[in-house]
C-alpha positions as CSV (number, residue, x, y, z in Angstrom):
1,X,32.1,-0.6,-10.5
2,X,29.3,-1.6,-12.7
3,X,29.4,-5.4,-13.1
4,X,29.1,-6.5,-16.7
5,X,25.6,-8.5,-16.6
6,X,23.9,-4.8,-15.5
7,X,25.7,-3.1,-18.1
8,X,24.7,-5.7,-20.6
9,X,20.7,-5.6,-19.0
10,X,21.0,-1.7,-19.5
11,X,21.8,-1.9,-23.4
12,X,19.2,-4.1,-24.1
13,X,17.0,-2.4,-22.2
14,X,17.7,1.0,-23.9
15,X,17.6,-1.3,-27.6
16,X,14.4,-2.8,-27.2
17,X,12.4,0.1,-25.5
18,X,13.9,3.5,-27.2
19,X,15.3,4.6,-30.8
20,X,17.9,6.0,-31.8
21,X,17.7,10.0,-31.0
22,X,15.2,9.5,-28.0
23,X,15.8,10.3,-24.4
24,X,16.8,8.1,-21.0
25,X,17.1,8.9,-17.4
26,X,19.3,6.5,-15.5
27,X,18.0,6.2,-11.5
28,X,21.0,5.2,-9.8
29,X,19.9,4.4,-6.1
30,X,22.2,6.1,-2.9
31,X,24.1,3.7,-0.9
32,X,22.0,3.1,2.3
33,X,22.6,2.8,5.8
34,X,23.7,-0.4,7.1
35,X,24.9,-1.4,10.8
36,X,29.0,-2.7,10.4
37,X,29.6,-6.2,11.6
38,X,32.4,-5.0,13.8
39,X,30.7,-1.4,15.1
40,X,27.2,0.0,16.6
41,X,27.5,2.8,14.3
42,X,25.5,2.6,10.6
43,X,27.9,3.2,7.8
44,X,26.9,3.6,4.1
45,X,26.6,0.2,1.8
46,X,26.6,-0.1,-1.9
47,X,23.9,-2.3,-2.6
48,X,24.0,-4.7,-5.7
49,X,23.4,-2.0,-8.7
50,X,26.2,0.2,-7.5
51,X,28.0,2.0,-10.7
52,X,24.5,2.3,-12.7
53,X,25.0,5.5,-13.9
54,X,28.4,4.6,-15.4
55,X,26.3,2.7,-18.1
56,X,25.4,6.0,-19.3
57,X,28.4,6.3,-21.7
58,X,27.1,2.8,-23.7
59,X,23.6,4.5,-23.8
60,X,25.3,7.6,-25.3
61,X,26.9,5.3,-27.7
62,X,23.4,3.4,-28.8
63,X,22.4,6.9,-30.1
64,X,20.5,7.8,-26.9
65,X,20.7,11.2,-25.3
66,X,21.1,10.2,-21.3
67,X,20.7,11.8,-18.5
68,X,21.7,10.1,-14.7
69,X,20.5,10.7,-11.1
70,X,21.1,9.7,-7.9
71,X,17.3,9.9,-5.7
72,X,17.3,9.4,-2.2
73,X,14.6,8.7,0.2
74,X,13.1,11.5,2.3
75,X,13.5,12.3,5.8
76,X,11.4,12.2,8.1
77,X,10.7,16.0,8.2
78,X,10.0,15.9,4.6
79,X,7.3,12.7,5.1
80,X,5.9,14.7,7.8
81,X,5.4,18.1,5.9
82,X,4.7,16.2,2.4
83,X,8.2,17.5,0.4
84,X,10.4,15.0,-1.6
85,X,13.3,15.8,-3.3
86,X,13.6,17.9,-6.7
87,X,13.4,15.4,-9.1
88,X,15.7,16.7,-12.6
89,X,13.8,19.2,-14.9
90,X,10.4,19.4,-16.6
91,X,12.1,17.1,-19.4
92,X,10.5,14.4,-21.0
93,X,11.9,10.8,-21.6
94,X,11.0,8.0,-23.4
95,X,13.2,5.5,-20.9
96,X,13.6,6.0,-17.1
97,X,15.5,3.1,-15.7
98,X,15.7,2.3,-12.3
99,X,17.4,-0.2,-9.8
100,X,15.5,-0.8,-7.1
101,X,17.4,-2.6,-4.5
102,X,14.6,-4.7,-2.0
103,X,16.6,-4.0,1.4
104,X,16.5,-0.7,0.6
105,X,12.9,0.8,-1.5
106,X,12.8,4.0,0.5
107,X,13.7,6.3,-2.0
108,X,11.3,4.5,-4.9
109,X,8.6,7.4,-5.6
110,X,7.4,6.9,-9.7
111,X,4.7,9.3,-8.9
112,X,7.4,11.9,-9.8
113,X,9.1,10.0,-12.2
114,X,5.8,9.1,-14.1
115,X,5.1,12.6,-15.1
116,X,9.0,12.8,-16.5
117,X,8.0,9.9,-19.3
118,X,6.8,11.1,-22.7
119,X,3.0,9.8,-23.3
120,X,4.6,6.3,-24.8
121,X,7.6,6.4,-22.1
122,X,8.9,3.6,-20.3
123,X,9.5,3.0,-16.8
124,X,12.0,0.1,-16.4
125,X,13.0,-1.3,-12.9
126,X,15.4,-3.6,-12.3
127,X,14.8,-5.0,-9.0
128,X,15.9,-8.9,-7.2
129,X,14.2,-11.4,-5.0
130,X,16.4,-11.2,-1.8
131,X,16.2,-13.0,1.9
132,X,16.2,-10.9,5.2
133,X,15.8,-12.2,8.6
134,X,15.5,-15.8,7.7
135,X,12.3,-14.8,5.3
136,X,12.7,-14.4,1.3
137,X,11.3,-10.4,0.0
138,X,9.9,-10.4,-3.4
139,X,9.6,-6.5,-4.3
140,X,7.6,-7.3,-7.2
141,X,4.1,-6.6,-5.7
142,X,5.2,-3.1,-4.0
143,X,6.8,-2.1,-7.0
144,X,3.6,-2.7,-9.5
145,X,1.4,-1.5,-6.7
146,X,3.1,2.1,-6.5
147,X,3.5,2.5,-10.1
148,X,-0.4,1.8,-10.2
149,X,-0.7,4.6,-7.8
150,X,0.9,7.0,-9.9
151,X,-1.0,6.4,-13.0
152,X,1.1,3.3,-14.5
153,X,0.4,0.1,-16.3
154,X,2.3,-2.7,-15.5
155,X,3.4,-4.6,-18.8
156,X,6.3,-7.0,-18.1
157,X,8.5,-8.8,-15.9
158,X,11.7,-10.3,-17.8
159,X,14.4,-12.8,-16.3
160,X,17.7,-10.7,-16.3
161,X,20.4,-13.6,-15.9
162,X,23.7,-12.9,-14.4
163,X,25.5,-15.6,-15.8
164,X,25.0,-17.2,-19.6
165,X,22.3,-19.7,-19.3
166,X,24.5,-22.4,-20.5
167,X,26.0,-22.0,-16.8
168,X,22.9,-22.1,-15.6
169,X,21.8,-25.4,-16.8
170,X,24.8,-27.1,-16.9
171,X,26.5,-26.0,-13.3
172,X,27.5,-28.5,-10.5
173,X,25.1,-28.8,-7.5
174,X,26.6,-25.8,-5.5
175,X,26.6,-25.6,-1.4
176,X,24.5,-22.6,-1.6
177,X,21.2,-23.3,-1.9
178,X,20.3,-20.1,-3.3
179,X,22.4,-18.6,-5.6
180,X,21.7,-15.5,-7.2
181,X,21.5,-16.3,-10.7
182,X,19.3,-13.8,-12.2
183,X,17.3,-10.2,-11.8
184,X,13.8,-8.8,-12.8
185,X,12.9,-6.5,-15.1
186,X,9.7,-4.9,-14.7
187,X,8.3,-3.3,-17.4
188,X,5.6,-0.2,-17.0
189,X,4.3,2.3,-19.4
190,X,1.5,5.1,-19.0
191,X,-2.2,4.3,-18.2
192,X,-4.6,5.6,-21.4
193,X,-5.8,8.6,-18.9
194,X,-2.2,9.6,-17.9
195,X,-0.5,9.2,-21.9
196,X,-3.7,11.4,-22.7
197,X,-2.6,14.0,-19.5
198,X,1.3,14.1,-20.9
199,X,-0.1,14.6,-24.8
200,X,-2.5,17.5,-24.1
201,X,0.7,19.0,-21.8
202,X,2.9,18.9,-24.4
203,X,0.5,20.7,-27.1
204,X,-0.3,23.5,-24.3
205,X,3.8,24.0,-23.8
C-alpha cells in the first residue's frame, strides 16, 4: 500500500515539473531478493516505495496522462550478451518518476529511460540514505553519475519529509538514533546535445 508521504511527494512532483495535458511514466521498482530471517532460501521483499504505481490514479486526476512500469534488473545472461529489458513504447514524456531503493539499484538503467523524456522532460528519482553492514549508503553519487552517462543534467536534490516538519522539530529525543525522517528527490533534465537529439527526432517522425 502506498504510504501517504510518497503519494503526497508524487503530486507535487507531477505539479511542479508537468502541466496539465502533458505525459508521466511512473517506475515502480520489483520487490528484490532478500535472505528470510528464519530460512536459507531468498524470498521476495517490498522495499520502502512499494505501491508507487497506485499514485497513478491522483496523477490522472492533476490532469496528467500516466502511464506505470514495473523495470527489473537484468540477468546475468542479459549483462553478458548486452540485452536489457523492453522498456514501454517509443512514447515521449515530460515526467518519468522513479524510486530507487539503495539496497537494491540493480534495475536503475536511465540510459533507456532518457531517450523516453521529451527534449524539456524530467527525470525524477526518489531515492533514501540507508545503512547496510554497519556502514551508511548514500545513492546520491551513483545515481547523478549514471544519469550523466546517459546524457543527463543533474539539477536538484529536494528534502522529501515523511512526517510534517513541525514533528520534526518539535519531537522527543527518540532511542533510535537514526530515524528516517525524510527522502531525496533528485532532479535531472536533458543535457543541450541530447534535448537537441530528442527535437530533431521528433521533427523527422
Amino acid at each position: 500500500m502506498l504510504a501517504n508521504w510518497l503519494l503526497t511527494a508524487v503530486a507535487k512532483t507531477v505539479t511542479t515539473y508537468t502541466q496539465p495535458g502533458q505525459r508521466v511514466l511512473l517506475l515502480h521498482p520489483a520487490p528484490y531478493l532478500a535472505l528470510s530471517v528464519t530460512s536459507v532460501r531468498s524470498q521476495p521483499q517490498l522495499g520502502p516505495y512499494a505501491g508507487l504505481h497506485e499514485a497513478g490514479w491522483t496523477v490522472v486526476r492533476l490532469g496528467r496522462g500516466v502511464q506505470t512500469h514495473t523495470p527489473v534488473a537484468p540477468s546475468a545472461e542479459q549483462r553478458d550478451v548486452g540485452l536489457v529489458e523492453s522498456e514501454p513504447g517509443p512514447d515521449r514524456y515530460d515526467l518519468v518518476l522513479a524510486a530507487a531503493d539503495p539496497i537494491a539499484l540493480g534495475w536503475f538503467r536511465p540510459s533507456g529511460w532518457a531517450d523516453m523524456l521529451t527534449p524539456a522532460g524530467t527525470l525524477a528519482v526518489i531515492t533514501r540514505g540507508a545503512r547496510s553492514g554497519g556502514r551508511f549508503i548514500d545513492p546520491a553519487e551513483r545515481l547523478v553519475r549514471a544519469a550523466h552517462d546517459a546524457g543527463l543534467r543533474y539539477r536538484d536534490r529536494i528534502a522529501l519529509l515523511r512526517v510534517p516538519l513541525r514533528e520534526v522539530l518539535h519531537a522527543p529525543p527518540v532511542s533510535a538514533p537514526h530515524r528516517q525522517v525524510h527522502d531525496d528527490l533528485l532532479v535531472f533534465g536533458r543535457s543541450v546535445g541530447s534535448a537537441r537529439k530528442a527535437e530533431s527526432e521528433g521533427v523527422s517522425r
